[in-house]
C-alpha positions as CSV (number, residue, x, y, z in Angstrom):
1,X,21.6,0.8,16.0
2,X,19.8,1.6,12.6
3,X,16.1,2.8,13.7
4,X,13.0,2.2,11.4
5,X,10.6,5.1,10.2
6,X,7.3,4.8,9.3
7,X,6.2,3.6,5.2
8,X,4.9,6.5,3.4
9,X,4.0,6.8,-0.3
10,X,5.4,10.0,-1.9
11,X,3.3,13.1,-3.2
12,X,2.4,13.5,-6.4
13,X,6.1,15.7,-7.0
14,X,7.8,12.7,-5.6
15,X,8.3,14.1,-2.2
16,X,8.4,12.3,1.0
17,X,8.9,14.0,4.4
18,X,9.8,12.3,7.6
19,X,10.5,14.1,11.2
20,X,13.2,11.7,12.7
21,X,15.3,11.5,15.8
22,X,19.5,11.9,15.9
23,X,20.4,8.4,14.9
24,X,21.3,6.5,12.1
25,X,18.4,5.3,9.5
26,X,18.7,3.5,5.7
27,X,15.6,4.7,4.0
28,X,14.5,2.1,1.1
29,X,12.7,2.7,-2.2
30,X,10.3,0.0,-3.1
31,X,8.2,0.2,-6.6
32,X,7.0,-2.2,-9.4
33,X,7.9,0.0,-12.0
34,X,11.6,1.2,-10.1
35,X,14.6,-0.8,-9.1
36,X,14.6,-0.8,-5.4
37,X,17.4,1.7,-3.5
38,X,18.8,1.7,-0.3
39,X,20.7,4.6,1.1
40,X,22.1,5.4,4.4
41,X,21.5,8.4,6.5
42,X,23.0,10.2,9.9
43,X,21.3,12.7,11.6
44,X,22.9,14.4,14.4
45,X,20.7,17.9,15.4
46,X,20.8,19.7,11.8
47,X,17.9,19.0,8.9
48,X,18.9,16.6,6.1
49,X,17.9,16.8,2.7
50,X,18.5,13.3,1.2
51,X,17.5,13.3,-2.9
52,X,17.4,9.3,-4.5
53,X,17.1,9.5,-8.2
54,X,15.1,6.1,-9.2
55,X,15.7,4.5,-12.4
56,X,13.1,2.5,-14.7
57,X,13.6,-1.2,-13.8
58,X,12.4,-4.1,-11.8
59,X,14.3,-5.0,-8.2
């Protein structure tokens, strides 16, 4: 079962943090000035570090 997360906008650096539960997410990048990205992720009891490069565009 893919679980949902919270929206957040990122810091000023780009950065977004999220504090999830073991289980499988797909975290999506929404912009007007970005083409959207989605990207799967597994947690299972370690931290993850998941880096999405954006590129100029519309969705």
């Amino acid at each position: 079962m893919i679980q949902r997360a919270e929206a957040k906008v990122p810091s000023r650096d780009g950065v977004v943090s999220f504090d999830l539960e073991n289980g499988d997410y797909i975290i999506r990048t929404e912009s007007q000035e970005y083409s959207n990205v989605e990207e799967p992720v597994s947690i299972d009891g370690e931290d993850v570090e998941v880096t999405i490069t954006l590129e100029r565009g519309f969705a």
